[in-house]
C-alpha positions in Angstrom: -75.7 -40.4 70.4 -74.5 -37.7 68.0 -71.1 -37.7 67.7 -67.7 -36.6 65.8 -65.2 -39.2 66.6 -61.0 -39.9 64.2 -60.8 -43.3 63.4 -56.6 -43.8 63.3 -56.1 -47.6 62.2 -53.0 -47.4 60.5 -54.4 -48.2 57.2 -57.1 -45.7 57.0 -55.2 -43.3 58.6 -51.9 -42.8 56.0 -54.6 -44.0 53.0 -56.4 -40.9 53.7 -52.7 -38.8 54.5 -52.0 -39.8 50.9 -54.6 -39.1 49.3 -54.9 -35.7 50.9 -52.7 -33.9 48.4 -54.2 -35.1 45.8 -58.0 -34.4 46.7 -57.9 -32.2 50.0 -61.8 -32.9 50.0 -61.3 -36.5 51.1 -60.9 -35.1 54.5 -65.2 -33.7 54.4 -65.9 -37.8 52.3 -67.3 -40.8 53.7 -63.2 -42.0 53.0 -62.0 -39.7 56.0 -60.9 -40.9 59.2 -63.0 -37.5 60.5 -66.8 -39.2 60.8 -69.7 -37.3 62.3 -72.2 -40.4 63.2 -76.1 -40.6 65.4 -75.6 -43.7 66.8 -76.5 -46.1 69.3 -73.4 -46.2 72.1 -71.8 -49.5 72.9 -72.7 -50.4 76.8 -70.6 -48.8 79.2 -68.4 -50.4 82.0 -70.3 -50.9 85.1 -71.0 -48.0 87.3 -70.3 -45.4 84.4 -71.9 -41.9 84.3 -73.9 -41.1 81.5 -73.7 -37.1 80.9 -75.8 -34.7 78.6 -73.3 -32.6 77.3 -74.5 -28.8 77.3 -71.3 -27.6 74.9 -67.6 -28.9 74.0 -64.5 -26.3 72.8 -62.7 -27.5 69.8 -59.0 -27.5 71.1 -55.5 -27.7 69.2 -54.8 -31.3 69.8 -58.6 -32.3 68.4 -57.5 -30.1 65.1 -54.2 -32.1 64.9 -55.8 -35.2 64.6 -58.7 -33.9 62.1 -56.7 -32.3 59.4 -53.9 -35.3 59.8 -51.5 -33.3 61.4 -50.0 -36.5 63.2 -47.1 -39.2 62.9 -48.3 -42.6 64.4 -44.9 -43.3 65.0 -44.9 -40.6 68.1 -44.4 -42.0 71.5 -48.1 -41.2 72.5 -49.4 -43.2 69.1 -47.6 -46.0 70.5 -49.4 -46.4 73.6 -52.0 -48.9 73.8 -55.6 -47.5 73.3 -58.6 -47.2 71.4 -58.4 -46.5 67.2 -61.2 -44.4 68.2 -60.9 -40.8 69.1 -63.8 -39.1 70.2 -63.2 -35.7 69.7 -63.4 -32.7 72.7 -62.3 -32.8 76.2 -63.0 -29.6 76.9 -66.7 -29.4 77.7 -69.6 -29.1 80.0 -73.0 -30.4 80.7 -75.4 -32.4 83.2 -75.9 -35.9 84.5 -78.1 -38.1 83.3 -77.7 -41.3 84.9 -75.1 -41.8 87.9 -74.5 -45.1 90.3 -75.6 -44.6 94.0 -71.7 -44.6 94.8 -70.4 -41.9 92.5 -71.1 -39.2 94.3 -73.1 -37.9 91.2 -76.8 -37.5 91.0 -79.3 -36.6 88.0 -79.2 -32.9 87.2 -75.5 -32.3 88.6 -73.6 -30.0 86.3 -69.9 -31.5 85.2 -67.0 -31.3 83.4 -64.3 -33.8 82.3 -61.5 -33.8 84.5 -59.3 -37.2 83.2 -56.7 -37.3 80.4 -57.7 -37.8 76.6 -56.5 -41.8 75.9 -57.9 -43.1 78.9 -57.5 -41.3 81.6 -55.6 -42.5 84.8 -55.7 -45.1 87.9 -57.8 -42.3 89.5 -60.5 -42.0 87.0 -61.5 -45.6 87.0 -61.1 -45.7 90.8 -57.8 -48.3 90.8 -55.1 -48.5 92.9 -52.6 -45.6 92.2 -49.7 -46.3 89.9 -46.4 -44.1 91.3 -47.3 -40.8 89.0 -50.6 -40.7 90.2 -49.7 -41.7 94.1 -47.9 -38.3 93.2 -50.4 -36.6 92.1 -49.4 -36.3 87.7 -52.3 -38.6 86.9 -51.4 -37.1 83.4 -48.4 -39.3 83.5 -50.5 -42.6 84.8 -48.5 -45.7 83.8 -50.7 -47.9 83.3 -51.9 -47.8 79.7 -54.7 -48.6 77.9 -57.4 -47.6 80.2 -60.6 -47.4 78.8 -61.8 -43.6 77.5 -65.0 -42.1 77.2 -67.4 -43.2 74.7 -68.4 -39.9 73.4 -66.9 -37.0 74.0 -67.1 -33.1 74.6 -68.0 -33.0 70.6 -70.9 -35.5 71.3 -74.1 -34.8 72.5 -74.1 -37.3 75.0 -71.0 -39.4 76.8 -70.2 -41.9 79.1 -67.0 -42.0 81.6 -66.3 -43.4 84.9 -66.5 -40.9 88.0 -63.6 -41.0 88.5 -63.4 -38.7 85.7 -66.0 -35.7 86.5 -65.6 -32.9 88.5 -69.2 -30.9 89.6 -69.6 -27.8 89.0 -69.6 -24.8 91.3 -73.6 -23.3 90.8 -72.0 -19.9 90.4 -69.7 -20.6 87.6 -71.3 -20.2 84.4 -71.6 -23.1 81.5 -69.1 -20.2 79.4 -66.3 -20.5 81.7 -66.9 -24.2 83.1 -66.4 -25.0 79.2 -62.8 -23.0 79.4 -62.1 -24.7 83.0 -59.3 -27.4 81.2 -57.3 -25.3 79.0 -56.8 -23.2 82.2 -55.6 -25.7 83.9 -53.4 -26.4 81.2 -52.2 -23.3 81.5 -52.0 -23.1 85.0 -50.0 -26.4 84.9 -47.7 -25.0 82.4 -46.6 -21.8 84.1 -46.1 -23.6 87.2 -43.7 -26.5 85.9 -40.9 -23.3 85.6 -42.5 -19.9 87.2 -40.7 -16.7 86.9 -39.0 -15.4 89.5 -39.5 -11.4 90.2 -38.3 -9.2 87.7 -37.9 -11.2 85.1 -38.4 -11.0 81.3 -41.0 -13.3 80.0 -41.9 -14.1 76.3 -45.1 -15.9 75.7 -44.9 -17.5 72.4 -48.7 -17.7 70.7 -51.7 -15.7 71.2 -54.8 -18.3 71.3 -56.5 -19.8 74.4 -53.7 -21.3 75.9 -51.3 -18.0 75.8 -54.1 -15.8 76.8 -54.2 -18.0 80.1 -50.8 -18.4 80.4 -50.4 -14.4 80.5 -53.3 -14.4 83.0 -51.5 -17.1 85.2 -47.9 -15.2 84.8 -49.9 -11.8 86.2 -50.9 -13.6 89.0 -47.8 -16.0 90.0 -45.6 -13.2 89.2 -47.2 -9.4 89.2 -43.7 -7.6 88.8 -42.1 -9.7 86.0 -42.2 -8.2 82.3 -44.1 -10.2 79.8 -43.7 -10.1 76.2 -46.8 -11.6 73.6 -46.1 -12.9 70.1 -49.3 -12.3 67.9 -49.6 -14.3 65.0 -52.3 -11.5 63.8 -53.2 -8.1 64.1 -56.8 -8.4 65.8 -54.9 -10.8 68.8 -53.4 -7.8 70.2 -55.5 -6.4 72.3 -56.4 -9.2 73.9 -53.0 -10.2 74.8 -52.9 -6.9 76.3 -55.8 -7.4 78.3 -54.6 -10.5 79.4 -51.4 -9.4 80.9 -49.1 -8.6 78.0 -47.1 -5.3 79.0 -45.9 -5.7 74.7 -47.2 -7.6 72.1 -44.8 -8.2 68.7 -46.6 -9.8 65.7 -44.3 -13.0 64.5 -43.3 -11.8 61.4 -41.5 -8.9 63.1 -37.9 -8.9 63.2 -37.9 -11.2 66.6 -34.2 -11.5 67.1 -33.8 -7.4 66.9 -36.6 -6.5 69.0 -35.6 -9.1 71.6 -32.1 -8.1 72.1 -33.6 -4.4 72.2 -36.2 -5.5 74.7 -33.4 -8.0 76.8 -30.2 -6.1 76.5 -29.0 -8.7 74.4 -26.7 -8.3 70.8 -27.6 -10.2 67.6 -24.8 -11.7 65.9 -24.6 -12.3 62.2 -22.3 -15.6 60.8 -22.1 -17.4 57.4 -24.4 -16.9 55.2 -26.0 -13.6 57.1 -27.5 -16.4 59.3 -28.2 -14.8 62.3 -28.3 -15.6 66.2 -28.5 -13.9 69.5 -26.1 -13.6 72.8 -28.6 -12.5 75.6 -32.4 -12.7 75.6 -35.5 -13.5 77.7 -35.1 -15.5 80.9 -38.3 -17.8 80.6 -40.2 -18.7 77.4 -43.5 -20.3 77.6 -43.9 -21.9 73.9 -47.7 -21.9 73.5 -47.9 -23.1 69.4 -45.2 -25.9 69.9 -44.0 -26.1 66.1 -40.6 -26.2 64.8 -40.3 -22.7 64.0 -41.6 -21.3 67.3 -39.5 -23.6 69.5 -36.4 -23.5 67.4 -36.7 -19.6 67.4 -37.5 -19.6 71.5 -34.7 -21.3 72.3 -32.6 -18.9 70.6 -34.6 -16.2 72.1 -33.7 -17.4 75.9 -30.5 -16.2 77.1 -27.9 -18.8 78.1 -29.0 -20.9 81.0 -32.6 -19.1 80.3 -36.0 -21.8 80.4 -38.5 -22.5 77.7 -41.3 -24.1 78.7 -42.8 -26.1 75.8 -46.8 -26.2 76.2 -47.9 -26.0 72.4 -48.3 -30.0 71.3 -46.7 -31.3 68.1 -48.0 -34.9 67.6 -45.4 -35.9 65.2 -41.6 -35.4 65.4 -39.9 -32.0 64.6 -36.4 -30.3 62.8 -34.8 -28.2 64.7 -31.6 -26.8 65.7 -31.1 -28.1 69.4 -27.7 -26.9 70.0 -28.7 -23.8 72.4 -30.0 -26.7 74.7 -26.0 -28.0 75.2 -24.2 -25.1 74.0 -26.3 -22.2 76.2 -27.1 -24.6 78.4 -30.8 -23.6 78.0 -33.4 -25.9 79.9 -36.5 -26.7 78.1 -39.1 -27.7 80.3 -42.1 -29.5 78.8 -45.9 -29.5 80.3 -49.2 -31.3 79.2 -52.4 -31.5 80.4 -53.1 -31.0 84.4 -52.3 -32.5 87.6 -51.7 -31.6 91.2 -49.5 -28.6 92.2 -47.6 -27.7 95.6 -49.2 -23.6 95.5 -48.1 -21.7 98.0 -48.4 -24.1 100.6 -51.4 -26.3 99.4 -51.5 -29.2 97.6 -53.9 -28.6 95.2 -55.5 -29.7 91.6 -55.1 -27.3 88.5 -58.6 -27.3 88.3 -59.5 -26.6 91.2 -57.3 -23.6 91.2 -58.7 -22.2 87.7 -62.1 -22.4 89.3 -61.1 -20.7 92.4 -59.7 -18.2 90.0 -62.6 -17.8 88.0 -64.9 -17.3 90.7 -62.6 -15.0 92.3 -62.6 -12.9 88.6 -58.7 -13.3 88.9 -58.9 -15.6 85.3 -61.1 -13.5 82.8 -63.0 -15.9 80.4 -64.7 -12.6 78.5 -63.9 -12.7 74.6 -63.0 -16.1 74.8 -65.3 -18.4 73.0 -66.3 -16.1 69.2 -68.0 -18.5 68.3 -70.8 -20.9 68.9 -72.5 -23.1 66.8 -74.5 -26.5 66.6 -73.1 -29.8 66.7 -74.2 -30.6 62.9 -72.3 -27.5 61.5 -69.2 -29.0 63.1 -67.5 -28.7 59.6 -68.4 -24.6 59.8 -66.9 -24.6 63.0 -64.0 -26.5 62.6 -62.9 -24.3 59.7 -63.7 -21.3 62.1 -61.1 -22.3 64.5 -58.4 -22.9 61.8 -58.8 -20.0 59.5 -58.0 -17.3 62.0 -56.9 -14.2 59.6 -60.4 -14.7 58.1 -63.0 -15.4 61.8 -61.0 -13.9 63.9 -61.6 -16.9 65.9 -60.1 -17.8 69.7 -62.3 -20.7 70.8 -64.9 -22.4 68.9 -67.7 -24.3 70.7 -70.3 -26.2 69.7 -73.6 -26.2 71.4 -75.8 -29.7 72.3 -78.6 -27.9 73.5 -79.4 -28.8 77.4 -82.2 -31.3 76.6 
């Protein structure tokens, strides 16, 4: 098995943190907690599927964990779990080798469907804890589940059924590989949708945000949406993607929103600035400090932002609109089951239905594709964005 996997014991983890600054090449070294390895697999849990991954998007959260952008003092470092990370969960190949009981066979196409850390009661065929009785298997209690060995930046893996979903045969390996962020998405904009008519801001312009936008479009056709662009060359596809306006983040953000919402910006001590008035629902797709401390000034008072971006280490920001404005922030990971419109219904099952239907575009998505052993090429690809241009990066196995 070829494979890119973090190791985060504590000790290698904040050896290599330190010594970052000093020599930012200890990240590419032998030293780093990054290692790309051919190895033999350790034997699976009975009744396992072994899967020949076909290709695996390298995803925010995977980033985050490869440059060291992580606290292991976080509550989801605390939980119990492997000091291995396999790296990718977004991804998409065949079976290999399935139990008579799966309901997999040789040759079936599938993608991972189960939380990165173990997945849930529902993935290793247990009896439901009470989140996933109710459907948020993302919030499964009952930690320290085994994961896959391997993952979506592997060649090959191995995972219980539990945690594959098949493949429609009219949904290409392009969008099957895109199927998870959209249901990210999906999940995000329906933890707090938007209610007719009103003014949405959509905080990022990667994968994430150019579903959201889709998913807003959809949920809500009349409302007015609003894109930040961190670059230039993101604009036009968050206008394709739903945007009725897209502002580039180092635009005077306070201004244009109180032009765009009505709203009055007010100048204190200092020239510090602030707003009265602003957007009704902000969907926070980057999840740093600076974009959620500037959202939740941007909502108006008793306005929602909707944190989907994911910080994994703790952040400094001004909180007082959240008591003082009385602004609810809202927060939303991964995918579960949604109430839609009178159906109670997975996340991914409703981006594939969307997909097929050619309501979620995948076109322009994934800019670039390369093999699993230029992984370092491709990972820098998905971080240097003012240089590649990049939205997703995927690396191709080959469908051997």
């Amino acid at each position: 098995m070829k494979t890119l996997y973090v190791e985060t014991t504590p000790a290698r983890f904040l050896a290599v943190q330190a010594l970052r600054g000093l020599w930012p090449g200890v990240l590419w070294s032998r030293l780093s907690t990054l290692q790309y390895r051919e190895m033999t697999p350790p034997a699976p849990p009975a009744g396992w599927v072994h899967v020949k991954n076909h290709q695996g998007g390298i995803c925010g959260s995977d980033l985050h964990l490869i440059f060291l952008d992580a606290d292991l003092g976080v509550h989801p470092a605390l939980l119990p779990g492997s000091t291995r990370k396999y790296l990718g969960h977004e991804l998409v190949g065949h079976v290999l080798e399935a139990p008579p009981d799966s309901g997999f066979k040789p040759g079936d196409r599938v993608i991972r469907q189960m939380r990165t850390g173990g997945g849930s009661c529902l993935a290793h065929g247990l009896e439901p804890c009470g989140p996933c009785r109710a459907g948020h298997y993302h919030q499964c209690e009952r930690t320290g589940l085994p994961d896959s060995i391997g993952g979506g930046l592997s060649d090959e893996l191995y995972l219980p059924a539990g945690g594959l979903m098949a493949v429609p045969g009219d949904l290409a390996d392009a969008q099957a590989v895109l199927v998870e962020p959209a249901a990210c998405a999906i999940h995000g904009v329906l933890r707090a949708p938007p209610g007719p008519g009103e003014t949405v801001l959509v905080y990022g312009a990667g994968t994430i945000a150019y579903f959201v936008l889709q998913v807003l479009r959809i949920v809500c056709p009349d409302c007015r949406i609003t894109a930040i662009a961190e670059f230039p060359f993101q604009e036009d596809m968050a206008r394709r993607c739903g945007a009725d306006e897209v502002w580039l983040a180092h635009d005077d953000l306070l201004a244009r929103t109180a032009e765009r919402t009505g709203g009055r910006v007010v100048t204190g001590r200092a020239n510090r600035r602030t707003l009265l008035g602003g957007f009704d629902r902000i969907y926070d797709c980057v999840g740093v400090a600076a974009t959620l401390g500037l959202s939740l000034r941007l909502a108006r008072a008793r306005g929602t932002v909707i944190l989907i971006g994911v910080a994994l280490k703790p952040l400094t920001l001004d909180l007082t609109p959240v008591w003082y404005n009385e602004v609810n922030l809202v927060g939303s990971v991964s995918f579960a089951v949604e109430e839609w419109r009178g159906e109670r219904i997975r996340d991914y099952d409703i981006a594939i239905r969307w997909m097929r239907e050619g309501r979620l575009k995948t076109e322009g998505f994934v800019t670039h594709r390369l093999p699993l052993e230029r992984y370092r090429e491709a990972i820098l690809a998905a971080v240097r964005k003012a240089s590649s241009r990049s939205v997703k990066v995927v690396l191709e196995m080959g469908k051997g």
